[in-house]
C-alpha positions as CSV (number, residue, x, y, z in Angstrom):
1,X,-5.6,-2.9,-20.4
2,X,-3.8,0.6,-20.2
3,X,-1.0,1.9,-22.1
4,X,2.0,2.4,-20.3
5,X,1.4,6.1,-20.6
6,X,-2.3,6.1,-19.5
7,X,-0.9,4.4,-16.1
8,X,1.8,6.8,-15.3
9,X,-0.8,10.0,-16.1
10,X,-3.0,8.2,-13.9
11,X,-0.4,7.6,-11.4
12,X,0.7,10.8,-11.0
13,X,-2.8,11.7,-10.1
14,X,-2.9,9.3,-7.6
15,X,0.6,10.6,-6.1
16,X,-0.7,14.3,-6.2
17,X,-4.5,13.1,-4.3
18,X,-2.2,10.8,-1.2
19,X,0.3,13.7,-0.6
20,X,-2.4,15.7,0.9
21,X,-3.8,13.7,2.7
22,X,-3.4,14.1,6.4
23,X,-1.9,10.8,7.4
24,X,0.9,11.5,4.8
25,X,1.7,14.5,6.5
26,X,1.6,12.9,10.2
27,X,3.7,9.9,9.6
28,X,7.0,9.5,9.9
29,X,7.5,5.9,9.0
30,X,5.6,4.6,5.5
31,X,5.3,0.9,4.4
32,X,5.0,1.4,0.5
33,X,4.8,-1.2,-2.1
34,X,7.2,-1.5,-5.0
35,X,5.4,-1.5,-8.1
36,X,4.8,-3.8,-10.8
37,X,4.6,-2.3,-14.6
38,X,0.6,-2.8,-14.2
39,X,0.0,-1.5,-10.8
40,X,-0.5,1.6,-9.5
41,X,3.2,3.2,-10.2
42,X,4.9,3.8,-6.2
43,X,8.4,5.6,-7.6
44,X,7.1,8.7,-6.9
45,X,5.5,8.2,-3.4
46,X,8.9,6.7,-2.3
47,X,11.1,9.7,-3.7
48,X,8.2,12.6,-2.2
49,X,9.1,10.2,1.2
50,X,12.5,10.7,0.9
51,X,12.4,14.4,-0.4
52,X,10.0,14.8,3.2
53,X,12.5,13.0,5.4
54,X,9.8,10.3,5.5
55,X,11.6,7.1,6.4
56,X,10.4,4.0,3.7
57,X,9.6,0.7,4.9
58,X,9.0,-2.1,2.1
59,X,7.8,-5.4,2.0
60,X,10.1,-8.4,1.7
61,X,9.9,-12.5,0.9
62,X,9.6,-14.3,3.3
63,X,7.7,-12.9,5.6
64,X,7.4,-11.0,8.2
65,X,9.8,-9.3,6.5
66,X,10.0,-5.3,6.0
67,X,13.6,-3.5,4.8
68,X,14.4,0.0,4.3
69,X,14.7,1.5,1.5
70,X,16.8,4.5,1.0
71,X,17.3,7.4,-1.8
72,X,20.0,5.0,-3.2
73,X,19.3,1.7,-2.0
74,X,20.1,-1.2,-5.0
75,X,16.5,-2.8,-6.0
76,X,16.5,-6.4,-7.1
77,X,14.0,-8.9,-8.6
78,X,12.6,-10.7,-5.9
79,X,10.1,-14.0,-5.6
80,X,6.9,-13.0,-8.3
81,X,9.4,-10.4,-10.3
82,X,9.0,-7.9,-7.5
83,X,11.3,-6.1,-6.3
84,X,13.4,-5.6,-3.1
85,X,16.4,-4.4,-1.8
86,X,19.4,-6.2,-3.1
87,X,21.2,-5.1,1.1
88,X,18.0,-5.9,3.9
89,X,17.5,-3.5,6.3
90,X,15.2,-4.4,9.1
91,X,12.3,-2.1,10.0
92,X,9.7,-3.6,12.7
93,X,6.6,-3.9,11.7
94,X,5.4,-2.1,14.6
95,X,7.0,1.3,13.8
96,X,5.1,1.9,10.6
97,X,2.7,4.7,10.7
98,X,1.0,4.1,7.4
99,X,0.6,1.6,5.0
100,X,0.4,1.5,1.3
101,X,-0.8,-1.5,-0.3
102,X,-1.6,-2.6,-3.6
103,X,-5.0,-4.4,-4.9
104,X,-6.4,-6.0,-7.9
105,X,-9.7,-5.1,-6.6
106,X,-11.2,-2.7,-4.2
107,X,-14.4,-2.5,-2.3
108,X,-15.9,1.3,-1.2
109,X,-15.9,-1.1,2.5
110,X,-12.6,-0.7,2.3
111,X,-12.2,-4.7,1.1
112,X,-9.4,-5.2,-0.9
113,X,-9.0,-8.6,-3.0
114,X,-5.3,-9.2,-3.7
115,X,-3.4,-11.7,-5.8
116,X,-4.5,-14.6,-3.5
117,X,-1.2,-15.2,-1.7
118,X,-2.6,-13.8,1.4
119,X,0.7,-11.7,1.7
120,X,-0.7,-8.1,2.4
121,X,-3.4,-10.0,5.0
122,X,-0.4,-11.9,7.0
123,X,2.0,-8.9,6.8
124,X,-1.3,-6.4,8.0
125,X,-2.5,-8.9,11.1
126,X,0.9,-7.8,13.1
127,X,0.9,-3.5,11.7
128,X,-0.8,-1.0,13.7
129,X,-1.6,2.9,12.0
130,X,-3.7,4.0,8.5
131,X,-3.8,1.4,5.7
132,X,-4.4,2.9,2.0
133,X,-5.4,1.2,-0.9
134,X,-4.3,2.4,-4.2
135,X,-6.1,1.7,-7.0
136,X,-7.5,2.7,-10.6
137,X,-10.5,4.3,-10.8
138,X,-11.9,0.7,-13.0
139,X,-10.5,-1.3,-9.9
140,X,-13.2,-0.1,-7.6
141,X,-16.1,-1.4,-6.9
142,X,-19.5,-1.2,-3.9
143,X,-18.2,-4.7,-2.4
144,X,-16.0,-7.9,-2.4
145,X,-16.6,-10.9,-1.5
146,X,-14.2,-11.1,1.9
147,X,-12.9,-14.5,4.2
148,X,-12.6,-14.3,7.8
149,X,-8.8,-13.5,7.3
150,X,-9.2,-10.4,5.2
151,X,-7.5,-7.0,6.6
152,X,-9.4,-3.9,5.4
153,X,-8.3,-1.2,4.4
154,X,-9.0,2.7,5.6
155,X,-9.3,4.8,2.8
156,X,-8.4,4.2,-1.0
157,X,-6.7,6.7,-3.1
158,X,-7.4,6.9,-7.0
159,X,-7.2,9.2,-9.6
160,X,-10.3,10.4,-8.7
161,X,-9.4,11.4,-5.2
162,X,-9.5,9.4,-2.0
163,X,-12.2,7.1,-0.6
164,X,-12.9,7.0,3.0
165,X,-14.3,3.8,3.7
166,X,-14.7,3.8,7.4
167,X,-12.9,5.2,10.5
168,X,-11.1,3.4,13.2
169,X,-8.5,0.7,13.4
170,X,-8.9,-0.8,10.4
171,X,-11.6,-3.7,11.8
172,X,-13.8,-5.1,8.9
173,X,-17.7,-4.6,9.4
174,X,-17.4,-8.6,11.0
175,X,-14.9,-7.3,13.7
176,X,-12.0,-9.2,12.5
177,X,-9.1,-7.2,11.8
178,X,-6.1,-5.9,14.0
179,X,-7.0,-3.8,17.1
């Protein structure tokens, strides 16, 4: 377990290796997760967003279901003590350029194993554009075990610096994926 201050140092590393990347930089439309206390902390990403004029996309319950969020949009506790904008603001899925999503677990394929609600896969079957994993350096490992309705993911960012695990459209090494 990490202190709360170990996981915002860590964070912020994180934060500093995805703004260079080069799909930061190209998109103009992010889907970003809202953070829990133990995840990977996303405050930062959203306000570097807004400071960028980087439009912010998150997701909401029930699904499909993506809302802005803006510099002073009202959060809220949602389903599962997440949180979401209080006012819903529809963005399509379809105009998101990137995707940020969280992950208990992270393979260098690019397999991610999430909290077992199959949320990220259903929400990732309709997107198009660059999915991103962020994760803790502990959170990573060579492989996962996947099922057929698993949605890879690109590259994973950790503290450490960003892991490509395979190019394309985001198709896992069976083929299944979105094309």
């Amino acid at each position: 377990m990490q202190s709360p201050d170990v996981r915002a140092e860590r964070s912020g590393h994180i934060v500093q290796h995805l703004l260079l990347l080069p799909e930061w930089r190209a998109a103009g439309v992010v889907c970003c997760y809202l953070s829990t206390s133990t995840e990977v902390q996303t405050d930062a990403i959203i306000a570097a967003a807004h400071a960028g004029g980087i439009r912010v996309a998150v997701p909401t319950v029930p699904l499909p279901g993506l809302a802005e969020v803006r510099a002073d949009t009202t959060l809220c506790p949602g389903p599962r003590g997440v949180r979401q904008p209080e006012a819903i603001v529809p963005v399509p899925v379809d105009a998101v350029d990137l995707w940020i999503v969280p992950g208990v677990a992270f393979g260098r394929d690019g397999s991610r194993l999430g909290r077992g609600g199959g949320y990220y896969d259903r929400l990732l079957a309709q997107a198009r554009g660059t999915v991103l994993g962020l994760a803790f350096d502990f959170q990573i490992f060579d492989r996962l075990p996947v099922d057929p309705w698993d949605h890879f993911v690109d590259r994973i960012v950790t503290e450490s610096g960003a892991i490509v695990c395979r190019s394309g459209n985001s198709l896992s090494p069976r083929g299944r994926g979105r094309g």
